[in-house]
Phi, psi and omega in degrees: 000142183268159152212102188277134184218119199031245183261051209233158126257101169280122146235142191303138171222239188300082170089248176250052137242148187243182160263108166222177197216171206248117191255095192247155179245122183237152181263164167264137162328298175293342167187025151061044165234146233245141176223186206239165179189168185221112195291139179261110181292272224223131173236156163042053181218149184332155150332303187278337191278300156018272226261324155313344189277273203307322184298290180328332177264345166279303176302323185292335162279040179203112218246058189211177174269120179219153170304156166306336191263334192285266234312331186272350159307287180323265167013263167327334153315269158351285148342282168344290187306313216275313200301319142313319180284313169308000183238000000 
């Protein structure tokens, strides 16, 4: 079974392990037209080290300086959201 989350794939692979991946867009060389493909994050890891994966890759794209105290809000934010959609 798959679980998508914004541009994420989990997908289940041995028991209580997953996969996940990056739904990322690359152009072709020859004529600069763009498909989709899923770049591999993580293998063979828990569930939660999963959704720890993505919150850690959502923040690292906001290009900005925060406190230590900012950073674990955010985190914990993060988390919140994603934890909703997953329930």
């Amino acid at each position: 079974m798959n679980i998508e989350y914004k541009n994420y794939v989990i997908a289940q692979s041995q028991s209580d392990r997953f996969h996940l991946q990056k739904k990322v867009l690359r152009k072709k060389k020859d004529d600069e037209t763009e498909y989709e493909v899923l770049d591999d994050m993580a293998y063979d890891v828990k569930l939660d080290s999963a959704i720890n994966f993505i919150i850690h890759e959502e923040l690292s794209e906001k290009k900005e300086t925060v406190t230590l105290k900012e950073f674990l809000n955010e985190f914990k934010r993060e988390k919140e959201e994603l934890m909703k959609v997953l329930n």
